[in-house]
N, C-alpha and C positions, 0 to 999 in steps of 0.2 A: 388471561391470554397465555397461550404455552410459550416458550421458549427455550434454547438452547444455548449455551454459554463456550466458544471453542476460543482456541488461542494457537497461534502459529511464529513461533517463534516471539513468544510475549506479548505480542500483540495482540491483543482480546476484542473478540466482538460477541454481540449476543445478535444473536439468528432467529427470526420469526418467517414462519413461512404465513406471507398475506394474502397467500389463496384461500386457506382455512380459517386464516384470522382477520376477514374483514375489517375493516374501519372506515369511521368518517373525521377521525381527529385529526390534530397534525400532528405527522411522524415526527416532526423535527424537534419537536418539545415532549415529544416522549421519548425521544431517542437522550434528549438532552436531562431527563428525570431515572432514566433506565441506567444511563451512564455513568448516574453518580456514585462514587464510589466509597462514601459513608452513609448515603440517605435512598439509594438503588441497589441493582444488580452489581456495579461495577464495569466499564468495557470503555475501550478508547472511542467504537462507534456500536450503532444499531444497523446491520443489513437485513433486509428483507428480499423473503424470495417472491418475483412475480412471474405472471406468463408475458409469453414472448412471442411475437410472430414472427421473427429474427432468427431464433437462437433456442435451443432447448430452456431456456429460465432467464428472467429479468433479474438482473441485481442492483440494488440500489440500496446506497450507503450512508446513512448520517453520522456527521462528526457528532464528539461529545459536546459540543457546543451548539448544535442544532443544525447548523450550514450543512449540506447535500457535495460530498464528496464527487468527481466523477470514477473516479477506479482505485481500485487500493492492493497489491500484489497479494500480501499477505492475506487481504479480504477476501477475494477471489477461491483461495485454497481453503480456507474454510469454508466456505462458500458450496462447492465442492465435494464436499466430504460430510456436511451437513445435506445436501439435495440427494446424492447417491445413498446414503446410510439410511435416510428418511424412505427411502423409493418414490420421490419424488417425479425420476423421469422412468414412466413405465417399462419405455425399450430396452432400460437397463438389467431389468429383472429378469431376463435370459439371459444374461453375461456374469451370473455371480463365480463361475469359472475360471473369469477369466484374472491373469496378475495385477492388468490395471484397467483403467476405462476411462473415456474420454465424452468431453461433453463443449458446449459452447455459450458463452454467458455474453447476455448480452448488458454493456455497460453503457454511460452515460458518453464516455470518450469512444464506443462501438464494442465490437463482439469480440469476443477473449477468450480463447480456446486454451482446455486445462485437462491434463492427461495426470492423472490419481492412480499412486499406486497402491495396489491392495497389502495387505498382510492378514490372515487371520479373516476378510472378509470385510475389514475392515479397511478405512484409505488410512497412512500413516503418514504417506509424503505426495505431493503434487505440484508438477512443471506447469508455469503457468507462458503461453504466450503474450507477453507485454507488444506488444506490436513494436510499429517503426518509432523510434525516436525520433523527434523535431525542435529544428532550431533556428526555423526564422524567429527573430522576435513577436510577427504576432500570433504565432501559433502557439509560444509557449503560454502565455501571453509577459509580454515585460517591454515597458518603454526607454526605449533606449537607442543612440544613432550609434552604428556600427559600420566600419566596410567589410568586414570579415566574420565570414559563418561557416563553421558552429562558433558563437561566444564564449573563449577561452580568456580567464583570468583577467576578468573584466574591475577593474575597481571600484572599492566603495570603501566610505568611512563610517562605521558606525561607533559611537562612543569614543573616537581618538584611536577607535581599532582599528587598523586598516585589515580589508579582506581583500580577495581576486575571488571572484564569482564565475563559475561554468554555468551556465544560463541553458536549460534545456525541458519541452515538455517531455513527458513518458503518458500523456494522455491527461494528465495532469501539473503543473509548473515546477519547477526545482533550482535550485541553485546551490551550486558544490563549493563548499572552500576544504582546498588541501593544504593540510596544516605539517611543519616540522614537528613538532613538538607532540605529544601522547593526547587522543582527542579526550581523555580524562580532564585535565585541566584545561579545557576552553570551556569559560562561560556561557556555555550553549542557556542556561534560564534566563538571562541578561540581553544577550545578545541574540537568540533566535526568532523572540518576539518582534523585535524592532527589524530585522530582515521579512521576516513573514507579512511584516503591515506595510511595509517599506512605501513610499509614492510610485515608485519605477514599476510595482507589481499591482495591476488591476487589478487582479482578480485574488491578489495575497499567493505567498507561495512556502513551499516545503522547502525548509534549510539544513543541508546535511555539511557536517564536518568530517575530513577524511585523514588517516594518515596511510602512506603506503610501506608496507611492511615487507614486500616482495613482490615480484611477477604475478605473483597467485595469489597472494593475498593482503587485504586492506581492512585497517579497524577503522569505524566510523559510528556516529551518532548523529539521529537525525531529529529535528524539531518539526515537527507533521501541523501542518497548516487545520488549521479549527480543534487541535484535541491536545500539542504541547508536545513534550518530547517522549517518546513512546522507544518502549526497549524495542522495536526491530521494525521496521519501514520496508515495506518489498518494492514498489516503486522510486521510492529514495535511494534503495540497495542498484537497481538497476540505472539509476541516474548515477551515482557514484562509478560504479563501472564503466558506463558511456564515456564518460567525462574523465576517467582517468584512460581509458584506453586511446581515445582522441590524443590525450599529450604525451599518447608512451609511454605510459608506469607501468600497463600490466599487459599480461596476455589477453586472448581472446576467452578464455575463461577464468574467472579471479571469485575467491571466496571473501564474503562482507564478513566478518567477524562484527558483530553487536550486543549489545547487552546478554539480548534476550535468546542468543544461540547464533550460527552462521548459516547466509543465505547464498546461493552459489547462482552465479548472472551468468550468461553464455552469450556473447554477441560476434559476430563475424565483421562489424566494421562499415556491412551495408544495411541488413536484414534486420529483424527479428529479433527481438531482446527476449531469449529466457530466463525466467526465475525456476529457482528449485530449492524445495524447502521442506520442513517438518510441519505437522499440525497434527492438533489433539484435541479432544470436547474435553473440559473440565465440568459442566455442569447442567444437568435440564432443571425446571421448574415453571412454575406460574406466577403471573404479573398482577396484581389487583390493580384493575382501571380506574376504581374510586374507594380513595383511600384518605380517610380524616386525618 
């Protein structure tokens, strides 16, 4: 089985387009053997590309752990750059002129419009539209009684730690703690599993730590729900922004600084959450299906 291996801002996925590559296995446990990264390829998930009656391409994403993500910012953009590089969507193949090119993916949380820009022919970088942020509690989903929405700095003990949680979907669940202190030293391996399984969160959720560093910009680290903490988080990056802009720390555009590089969020306060980022393929090859 062919594959490709891209990475956006550190975050690594390997990309199988499953229009070419049939199957009858489960993805989730191939995603979860593909992932590993002493005894596999390596990559925080598997997305595959499908057809779509929605949207020019299906995208569907397995964590490293086999669970079926619904969207992932940074997955998206590779996503993206693997479908248009491939000529995956035919209509594209008269626009190689053009600087950039847009396309519409559809996700598990709905369809996700992504504007790639060119270099060389090539895409280097890609704005993704995250849609509207949500925060009734059962949309994000999180059990919890509140009289006030959006949920800001919501409390919780974990381990003797006290945290304030920003409670909010991006199509998928989040919860932000803004920390004084350098997110280097927060026990995010300790602490972000036992958030991530917490009882309050059905469906388990992404836990990002924030510090704000200015108007414009904020370092953060996020612990990604089914795969651990991964150097850069696109929908975590956008939930960070959401959530610090609600209590006034940044403007209406603020760069995430992350491990793995910096992701630039664009939100106006009602609308549309943009992402905008780098991506790169690091590697193609072949999968053996049966292997002693």
């Amino acid at each position: 089985m062919k594959f490709s291996k891209l990475q956006a801002t550190g975050n690594d996925f390997i990309l199988v387009d499953a229009l070419a590559e049939p199957r009858k296995g489960d993805w989730g446990e191939l995603a979860r053997a593909m992932c590993d990264r002493h005894f596999g390829v390596g990559a925080d998930g598997l997305i595959l590309v499908q057809s779509s009656t929605i949207a020019d391409l299906k995208m569907r994403l397995f964590n490293s752990d086999s669970s079926e993500a619904e969207v992932s910012g940074n997955g998206l953009r590779c996503f993206a750059k693997y479908a248009i590089e491939k000529g995956l969507i035919s209509k594209m193949s008269s626009r190689a002129g053009q600087s950039n090119r847009s396309l519409s993916i559809e996700t598990l949380s709905g369809v996700r419009k992504v504007k790639a820009y060119m270099l060389e022919n090539k895409v280097n970088r890609a704005e993704v539209n995250m849609g509207l942020p949500r925060f009734q509690p059962e949309q994000i989903p999180v059990k919890v009684k509140v009289d006030i929405i959006p949920i800001l700095d919501y409390p919780l003990v974990i381990d003797r730690k006290k945290l304030t949680l920003s409670l909010l979907s991006m199509g998928n669940p989040h919860a932000v703690s803004f920390l004084s202190q350098s997110v280097a030293d927060f026990p995010l391996a300790k602490i972000g599993p036992k958030v991530e399984r917490h009882a309050m969160f059905p469906q388990r959720t992404n836990f990002g730590v924030a510090r704000v560093l200015s108007k414009g910009k904020i370092e953060a680290r996020v612990w990604e729900r089914g795969v651990g903490e991964t150097l850069a988080c696109g929908s975590g990056a956008c939930a960070i922004a959401v959530a610090a802009q609600l209590l006034d720390y940044v403007n209406k555009q603020v760069d995430i600084i992350l491990e793995g590089g910096t992701l630039t969020v664009s939100w106006d306060g009602v609308g549309e959450v943009l992402l905008t980022g780098p991506v790169e393929e690091v590697f193609t090859g072949e999968w053996l299906e049966e292997r002693s």
